[in-house]
C-alpha positions in Angstrom: -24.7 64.4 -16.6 -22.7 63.1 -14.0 -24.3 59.8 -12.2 -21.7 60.2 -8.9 -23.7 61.4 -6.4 -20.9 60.9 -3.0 -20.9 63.5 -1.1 -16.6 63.4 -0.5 -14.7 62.7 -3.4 -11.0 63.1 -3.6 -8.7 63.2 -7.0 -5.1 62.8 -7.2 -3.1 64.3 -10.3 -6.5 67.0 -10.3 -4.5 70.0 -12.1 -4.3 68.2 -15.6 -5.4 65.6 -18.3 -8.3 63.1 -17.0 -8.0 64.4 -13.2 -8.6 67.7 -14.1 -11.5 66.8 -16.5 -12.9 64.9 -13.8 -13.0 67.8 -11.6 -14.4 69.9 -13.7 -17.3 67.7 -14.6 -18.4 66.9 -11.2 -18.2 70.2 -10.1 -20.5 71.4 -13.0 -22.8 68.5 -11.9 -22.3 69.1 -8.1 -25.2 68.2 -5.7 -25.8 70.5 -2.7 -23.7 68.1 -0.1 -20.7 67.2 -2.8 -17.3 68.5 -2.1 -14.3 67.4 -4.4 -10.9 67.4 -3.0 -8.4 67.8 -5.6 -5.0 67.2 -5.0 -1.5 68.0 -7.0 1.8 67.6 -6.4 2.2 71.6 -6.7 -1.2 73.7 -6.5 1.3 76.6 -7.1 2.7 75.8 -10.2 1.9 77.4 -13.5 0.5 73.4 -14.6 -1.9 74.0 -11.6 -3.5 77.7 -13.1 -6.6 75.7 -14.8 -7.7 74.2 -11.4 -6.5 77.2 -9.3 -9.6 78.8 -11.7 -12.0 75.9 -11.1 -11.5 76.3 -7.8 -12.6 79.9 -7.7 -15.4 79.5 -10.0 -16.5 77.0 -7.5 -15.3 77.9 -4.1 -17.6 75.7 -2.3 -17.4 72.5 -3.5 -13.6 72.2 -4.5 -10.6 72.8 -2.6 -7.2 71.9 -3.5 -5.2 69.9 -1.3 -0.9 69.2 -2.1 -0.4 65.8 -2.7 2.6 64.3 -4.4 2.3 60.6 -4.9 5.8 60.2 -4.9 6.5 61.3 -1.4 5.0 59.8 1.4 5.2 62.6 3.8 3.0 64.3 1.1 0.5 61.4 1.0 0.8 61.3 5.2 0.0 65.2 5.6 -2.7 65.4 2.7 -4.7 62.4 4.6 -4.9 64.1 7.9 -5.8 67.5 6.4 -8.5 65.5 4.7 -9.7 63.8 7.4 -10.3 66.7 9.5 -12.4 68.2 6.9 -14.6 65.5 6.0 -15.2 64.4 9.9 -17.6 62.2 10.3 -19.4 61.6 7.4 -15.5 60.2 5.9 -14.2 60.1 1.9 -16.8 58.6 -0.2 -14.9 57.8 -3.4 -10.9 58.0 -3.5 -9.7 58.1 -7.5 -6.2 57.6 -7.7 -5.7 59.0 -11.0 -1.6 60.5 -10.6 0.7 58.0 -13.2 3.6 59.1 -15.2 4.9 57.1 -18.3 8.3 56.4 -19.7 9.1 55.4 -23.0 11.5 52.1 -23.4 12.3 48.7 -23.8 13.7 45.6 -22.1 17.1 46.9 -23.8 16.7 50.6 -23.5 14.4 51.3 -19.9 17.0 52.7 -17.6 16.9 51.9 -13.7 15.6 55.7 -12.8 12.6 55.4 -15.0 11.8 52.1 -13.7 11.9 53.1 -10.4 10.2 56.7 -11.1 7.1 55.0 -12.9 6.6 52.4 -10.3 7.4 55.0 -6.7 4.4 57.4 -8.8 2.3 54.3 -10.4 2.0 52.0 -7.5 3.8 53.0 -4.4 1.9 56.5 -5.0 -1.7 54.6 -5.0 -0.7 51.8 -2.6 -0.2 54.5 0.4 -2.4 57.2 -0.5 -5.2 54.0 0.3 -3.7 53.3 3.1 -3.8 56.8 4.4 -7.0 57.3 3.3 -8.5 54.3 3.9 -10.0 55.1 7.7 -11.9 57.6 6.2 -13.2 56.0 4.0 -14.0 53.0 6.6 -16.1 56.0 8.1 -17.9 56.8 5.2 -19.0 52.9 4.8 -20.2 52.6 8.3 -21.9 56.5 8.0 -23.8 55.2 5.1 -26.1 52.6 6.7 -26.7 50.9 3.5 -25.4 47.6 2.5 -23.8 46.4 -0.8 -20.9 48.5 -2.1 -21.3 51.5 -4.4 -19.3 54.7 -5.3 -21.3 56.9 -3.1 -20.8 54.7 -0.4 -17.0 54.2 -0.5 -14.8 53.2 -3.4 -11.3 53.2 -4.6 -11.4 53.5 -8.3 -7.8 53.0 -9.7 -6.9 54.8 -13.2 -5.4 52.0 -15.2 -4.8 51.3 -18.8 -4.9 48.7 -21.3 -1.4 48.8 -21.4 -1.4 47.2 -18.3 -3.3 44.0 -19.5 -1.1 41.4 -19.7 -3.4 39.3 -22.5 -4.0 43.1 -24.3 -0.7 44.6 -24.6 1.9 42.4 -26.2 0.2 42.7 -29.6 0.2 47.0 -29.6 3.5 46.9 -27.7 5.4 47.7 -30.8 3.6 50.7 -31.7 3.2 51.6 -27.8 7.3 50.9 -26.6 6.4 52.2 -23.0 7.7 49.2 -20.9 8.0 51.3 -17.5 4.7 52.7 -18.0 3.3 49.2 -18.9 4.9 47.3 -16.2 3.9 49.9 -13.7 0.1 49.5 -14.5 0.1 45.7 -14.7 1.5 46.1 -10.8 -1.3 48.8 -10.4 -3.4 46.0 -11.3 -2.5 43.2 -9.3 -2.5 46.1 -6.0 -6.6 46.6 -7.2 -7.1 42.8 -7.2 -5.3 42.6 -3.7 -6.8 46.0 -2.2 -10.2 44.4 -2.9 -9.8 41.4 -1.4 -8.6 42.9 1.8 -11.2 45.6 2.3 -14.2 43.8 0.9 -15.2 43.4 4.3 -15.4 47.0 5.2 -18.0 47.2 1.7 -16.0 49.1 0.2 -15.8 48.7 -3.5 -12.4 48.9 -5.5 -11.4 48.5 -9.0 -9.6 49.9 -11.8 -10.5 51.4 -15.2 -9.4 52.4 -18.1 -10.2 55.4 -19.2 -9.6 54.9 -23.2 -6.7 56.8 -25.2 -7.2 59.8 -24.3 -5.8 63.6 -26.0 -3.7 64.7 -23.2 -0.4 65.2 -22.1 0.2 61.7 -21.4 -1.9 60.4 -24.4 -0.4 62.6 -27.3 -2.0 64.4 -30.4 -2.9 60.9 -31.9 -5.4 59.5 -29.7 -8.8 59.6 -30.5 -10.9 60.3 -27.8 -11.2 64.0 -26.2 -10.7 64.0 -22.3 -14.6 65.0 -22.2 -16.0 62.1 -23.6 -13.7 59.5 -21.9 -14.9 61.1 -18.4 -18.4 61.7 -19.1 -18.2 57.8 -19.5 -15.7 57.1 -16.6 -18.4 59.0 -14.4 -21.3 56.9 -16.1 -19.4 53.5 -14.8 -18.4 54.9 -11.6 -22.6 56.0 -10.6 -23.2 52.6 -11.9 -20.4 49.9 -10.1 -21.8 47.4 -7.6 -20.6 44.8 -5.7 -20.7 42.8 -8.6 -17.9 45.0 -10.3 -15.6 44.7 -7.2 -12.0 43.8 -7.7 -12.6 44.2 -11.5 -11.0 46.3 -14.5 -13.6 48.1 -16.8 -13.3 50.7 -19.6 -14.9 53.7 -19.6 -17.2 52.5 -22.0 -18.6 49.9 -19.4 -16.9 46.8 -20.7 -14.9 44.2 -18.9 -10.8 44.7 -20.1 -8.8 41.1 -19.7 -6.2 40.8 -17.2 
């Protein structure tokens, strides 16, 4: 059982993988006030059919907003059609979960894929909280409770070991996604920076890493089933405090280096 209880939630990348799995859990968990705004970068799509049926199954609590973290007019217009539906109560929790890897090294990355990881990996997150962030400013000042939680208002940024800088050198070789890696360790650094600017305004940002995960993105080989790494992302997110602010977790609730 999901221990997120905020009332606004919104997902990026919602239409696949984690996002998708995160979506669906929460709606299955939903309380009465709890809407969940999923976002993708085409709600169209044939890739976007599983949450299109979520979203039916559940008509009240999830609506699917287009978002496209690699296009800032997308980010812009996604914000304000948000904000007018969340009013005055503002976004609770804002997951930035939309990433795309590239395979390569220092000798074989090309230029586009640098670029491409880091406009969806950081850029993408970087202005999607910035567009968001009056709302969830709102939703701080609505809740008229102090300290910081996750159903007060929280960034949580989807990261990944391979964006520890301590973690990854010793798995790069079977792991050669230097884009993707790079990308995450700037994802990183943006959390630590994020929360130091809006810790004033209580609300509570970090990253986490959500384990290898069977998807798309994680292949055949990984381990862990999308269910299980959620069910235990959702766990850490109920549970984050103040004390957790501007840090990087797993989703198992331990503490990943930097």
């Amino acid at each position: 059982m999901s221990a997120v209880k905020a009332c606004n939630i919104l997902i990026t990348g919602a239409n696949r993988g984690l996002g998708l799995e995160i979506v669906k859990q929460l709606s299955e968990d939903s309380c009465q006030k709890q809407h969940i705004y999923a976002t993708c970068r085409d709600p169209d799509a044939p890739k976007s059919e599983a949450l299109r049926e979520l979203a039916k199954k559940h008509p009240s609590v999830i609506t699917i907003i287009r978002l496209d973290a690699d296009d800032p007019s997308s980010i812009k217009e996604s914000a304000k059609k948000v904000g007018s539906l969340v009013g005055k109560n503002g976004l609770n929790l804002l997951v930035n979960n939309a990433a795309i890897v590239a395979n390569g090294t220092v000798q074989t990355s090309s230029v586009e894929d640098m670029k491409n990881t880091f406009n969806t990996n950081v850029i993408g997150p970087l202005l999607i909280t910035r567009e968001f962030l009056p709302y969830l400013r709102t939703a701080a000042k609505a809740s008229g409770t102090p300290g910081m939680s996750c159903n007060k208002a929280a960034v949580i940024n989807i990261s990944t070991l391979g964006g520890s800088i301590s973690r990854m050198p010793s798995v790069y070789e079977q792991f050669p996604v230097l884009p993707y890696c790079v990308s995450k360790a700037g994802l990183n650094m943006l959390t630590v920076l994020a929360a130091e600017e809006i810790k004033a305004d209580e609300i509570l940002c970090m990253a986490l890493h959500p384990g290898w995960v069977k998807t798309e993105m994680g292949g055949e080989k990984a381990p862990l089933e999308p269910k299980e790494s959620v069910e235990g992302m959702l766990r850490v997110i109920g549970s984050l405090t103040e004390m957790q602010h501007g840090g990087f977790m797993d989703y198992t609730g331990e503490t990943v280096p930097w």
